[in-house]
N, C-alpha and C positions, 0 to 999 in steps of 0.2 A: 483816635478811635472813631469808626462810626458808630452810628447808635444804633445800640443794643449788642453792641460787640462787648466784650470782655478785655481785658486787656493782653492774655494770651493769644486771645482770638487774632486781634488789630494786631501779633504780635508776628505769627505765620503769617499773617494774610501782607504785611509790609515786609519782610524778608524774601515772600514771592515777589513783589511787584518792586522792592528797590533792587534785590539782588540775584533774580532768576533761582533763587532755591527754593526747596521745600525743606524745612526744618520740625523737629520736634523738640520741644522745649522740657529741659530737665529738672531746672530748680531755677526760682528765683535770687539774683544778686543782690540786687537792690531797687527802692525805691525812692525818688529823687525829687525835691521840689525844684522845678525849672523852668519860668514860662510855663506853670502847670505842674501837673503829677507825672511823673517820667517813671517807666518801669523796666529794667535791667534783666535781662535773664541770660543764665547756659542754655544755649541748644545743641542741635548735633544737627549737623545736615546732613539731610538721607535720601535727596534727588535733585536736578536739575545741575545749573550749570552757574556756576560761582560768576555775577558781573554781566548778566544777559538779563538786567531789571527791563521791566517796560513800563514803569512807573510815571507819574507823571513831570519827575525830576530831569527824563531823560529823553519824553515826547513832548513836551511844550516849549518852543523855543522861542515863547515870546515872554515867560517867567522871570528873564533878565535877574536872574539870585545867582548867577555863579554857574558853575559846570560844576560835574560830579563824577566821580570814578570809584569807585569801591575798591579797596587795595584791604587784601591779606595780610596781618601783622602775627609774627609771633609773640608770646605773651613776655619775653626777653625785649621783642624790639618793642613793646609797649612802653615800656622803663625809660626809652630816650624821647619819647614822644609828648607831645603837650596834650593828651588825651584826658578831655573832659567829660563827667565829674572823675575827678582822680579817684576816690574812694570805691568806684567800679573796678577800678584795674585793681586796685588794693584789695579786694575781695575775692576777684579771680584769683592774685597769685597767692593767695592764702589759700581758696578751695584747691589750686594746682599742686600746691606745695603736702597738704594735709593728705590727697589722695595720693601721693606718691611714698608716704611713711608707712 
């Protein structure tokens, strides 16, 4: 987060810049101690273009962390996935699961 940001704020403002979208955020999943306070949320993307981040993950290529690709998952291919914190995904497919009854 920057300062004075919110953490919904930092929350659109890094979904533009790693993932080229614009999102609205629907409810919070969870919060996470991790290297920090970690904040989890639903949103809904309602513009832009899924994977066309210009973040700094994707323009500084002397960062030397790795490469990064943003890949789409269904919340089924979640399940076979080693996706960290588990108890995120655990809370998705309970909110998925609840809105569907």
């Amino acid at each position: 987060m920057e300062e004075g940001e919110t953490p919904e704020e930092a929350t659109i403002r890094e979904a533009y810049e790693e993932l080229g979208v614009k999102i609205e955020i629907k409810d919070l999943i969870g919060i996470v101690e991790f290297n920090g306070t970690q904040y989890f949320y639903l949103a809904e993307m309602n513009d832009g273009k899924f994977g066309t981040g210009i973040g700094e993950e994707f323009t500084n290529q002397k960062r030397n962390r790795g490469t990064y690709e943003p890949v789409w998952l269904s919340l089924k291919d979640c399940l076979s996935k080693d996706i960290r914190p588990r108890e995120v995904i655990d809370e998705l497919l309970k909110k998925h699961i609840l809105k569907k009854a």
